[in-house]
C-alpha positions, -999 to +999 in steps of 0.1 A: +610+661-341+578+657-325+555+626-329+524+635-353+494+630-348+489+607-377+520+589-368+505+586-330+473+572-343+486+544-368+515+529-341+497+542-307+507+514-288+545+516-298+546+550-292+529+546-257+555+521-250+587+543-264+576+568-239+572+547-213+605+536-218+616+569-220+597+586-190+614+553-170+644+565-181+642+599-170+633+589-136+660+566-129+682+593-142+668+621-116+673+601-089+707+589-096+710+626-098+697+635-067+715+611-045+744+608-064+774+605-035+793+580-053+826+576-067+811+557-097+800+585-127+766+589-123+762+576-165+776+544-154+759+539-126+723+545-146+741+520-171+737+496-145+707+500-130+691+502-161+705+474-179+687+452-144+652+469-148+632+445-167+598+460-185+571+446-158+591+468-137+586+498-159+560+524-145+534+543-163+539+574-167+519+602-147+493+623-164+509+656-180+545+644-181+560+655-208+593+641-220+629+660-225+638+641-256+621+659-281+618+629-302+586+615-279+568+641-275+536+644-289+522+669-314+503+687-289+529+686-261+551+721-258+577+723-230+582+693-204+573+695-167+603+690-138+600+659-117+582+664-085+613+652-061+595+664-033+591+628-018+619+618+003+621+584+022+645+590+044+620+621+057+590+601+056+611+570+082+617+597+107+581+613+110+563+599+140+529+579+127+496+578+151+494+598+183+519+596+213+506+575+241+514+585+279+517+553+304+499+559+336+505+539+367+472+529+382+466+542+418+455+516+443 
């Protein structure tokens, strides 16, 4: 059941906050998903991380994310949209940054 748009306008800033909650939730969840190599189930390992998060560590979500839970979604919001996942720090820490620079020995 989608979020009205009556219902949006009388509680807005509850429901901005539920999907906040909710668009946090489905990013720790993707990532635990896309590096999950442990021996740990991947539920109780987003258990734990989440239960740590506190809410000035939330992040806002991005324009035109859509959530999967059906339940925040608003009135006017049809399918949701993938994560982008094409950011990888472990990529970025081995790309060289600047220009090289070639020592010379002066002459004399």
């Amino acid at each position: 059941m989608t979020i009205t748009e009556q219902e949006y306008k009388d509680k807005k800033e509850y429901w901005d906050y539920q999907r906040k909650v909710e668009y946090n939730k489905e990013k720790l969840k993707n990532r635990i998903n896309q590096y999950s190599t442990t021996e740990w189930g991947e539920e109780i390992l987003f258990n734990s991380l989440w239960s740590n998060l506190e809410d000035k560590d939330y992040e806002e979500p991005t324009k035109g994310w859509i959530p999967i839970n059906n339940d925040y979604r608003l009135w006017n919001e049809s399918k949701p949209n993938e994560f982008n996942n094409s950011f990888n720090s472990l990529n970025e820490l081995k790309k060289p940054k600047g220009r090289k620079v070639i020592l010379r020995a002066k002459e004399k």
